[in-house]
N, C-alpha and C positions, 0 to 999 in steps of 0.2 A: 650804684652799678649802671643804672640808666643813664644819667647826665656824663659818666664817661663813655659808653656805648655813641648817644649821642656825639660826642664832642669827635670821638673816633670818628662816625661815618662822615661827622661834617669835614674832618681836614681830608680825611681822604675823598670826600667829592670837589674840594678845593683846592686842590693839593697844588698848582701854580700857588696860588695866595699865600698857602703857610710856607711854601719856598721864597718868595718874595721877599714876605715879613722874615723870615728865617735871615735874609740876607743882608736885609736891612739893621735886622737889630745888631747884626754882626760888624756892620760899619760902625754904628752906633757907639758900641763898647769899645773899638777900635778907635774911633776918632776920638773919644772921651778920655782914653788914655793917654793919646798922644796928645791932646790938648792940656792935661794935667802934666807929662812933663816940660811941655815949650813953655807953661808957666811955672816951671821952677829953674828956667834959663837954658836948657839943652837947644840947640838947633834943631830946627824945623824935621828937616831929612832923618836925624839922629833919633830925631823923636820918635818918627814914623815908625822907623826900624825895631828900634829897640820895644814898641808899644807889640808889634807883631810878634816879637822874638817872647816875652809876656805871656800874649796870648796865649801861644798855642798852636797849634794845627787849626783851623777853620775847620775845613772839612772832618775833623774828627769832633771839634764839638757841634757840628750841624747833626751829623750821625746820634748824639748823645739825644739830642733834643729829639729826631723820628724814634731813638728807644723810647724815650718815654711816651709820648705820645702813642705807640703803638704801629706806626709807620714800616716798621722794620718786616711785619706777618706780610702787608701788603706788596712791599718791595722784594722778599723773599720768594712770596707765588708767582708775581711778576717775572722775576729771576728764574725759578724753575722752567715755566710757561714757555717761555722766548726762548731758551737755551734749544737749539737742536739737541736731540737725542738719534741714536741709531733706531734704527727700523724695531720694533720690541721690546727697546729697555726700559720700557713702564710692566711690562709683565714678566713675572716668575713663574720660572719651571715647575710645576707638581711633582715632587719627585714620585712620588706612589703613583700618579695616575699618567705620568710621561712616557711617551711612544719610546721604545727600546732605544732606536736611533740617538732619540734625544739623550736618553740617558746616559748612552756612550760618550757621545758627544759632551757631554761634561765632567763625564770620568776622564776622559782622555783630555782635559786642558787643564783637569785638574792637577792631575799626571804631570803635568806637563811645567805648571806654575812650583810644581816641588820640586825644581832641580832635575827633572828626568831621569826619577825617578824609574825604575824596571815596571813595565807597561803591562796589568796583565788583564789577556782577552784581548782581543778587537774587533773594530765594526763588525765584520764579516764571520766571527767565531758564533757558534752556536753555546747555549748554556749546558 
């Protein structure tokens, strides 16, 4: 558990580095293929192509490798973080302890999201 904890914080305090090497090795396996087939006689261009066509998506096996790694928890709080949100969509209504108003106020979109549904009460009704 430790030495993956480890290995975690280290790529995540490195994380240029393990994209690098990420990118690298991806050339890597890419040229290695294409150089296995221009030595079974395929042209050069043909080889390229068809070594990528092989592969795969890149980017979808770059994503594989931050799954395992762990990469994905960090890139996900990141992605929350940065995302604008409206003014209070980090917090939830109380429904038992929310000011009348409010309460209306979300009966009434509730109302509102079922097809409009027959509305009953309003703001201004007494109970």
């Amino acid at each position: 558990m430790l030495p993956r904890l480890r290995s975690f914080l280290t790529t995540l305090a490195q994380r240029q580095r393990f994209e690098d090497s990420l990118d690298e090795e991806m050339r890597f396996h890419l040229d290695a293929q294409t150089d296995e087939l221009v030595r079974n006689g395929m042209p050069p261009t043909e080889a390229a192509r068809r070594a990528r066509a092989q592969f795969g998506s890149i980017e979808a096996t770059k994503n594989a490798c931050r799954r395992v790694r762990g990469l994905w928890i960090a890139d996900e709080l990141r992605r929350m973080l940065l995302t604008p949100r409206p003014s209070g969509a980090w917090r939830r209504p109380r429904s038992s302890n929310a000011p009348r108003a409010v309460t209306e106020q979300v009966e009434r979109r509730a109302g509102s999201a079922a097809g409009g549904r027959a509305r009953e009460g309003s703001a201004t009704s007494k109970p």
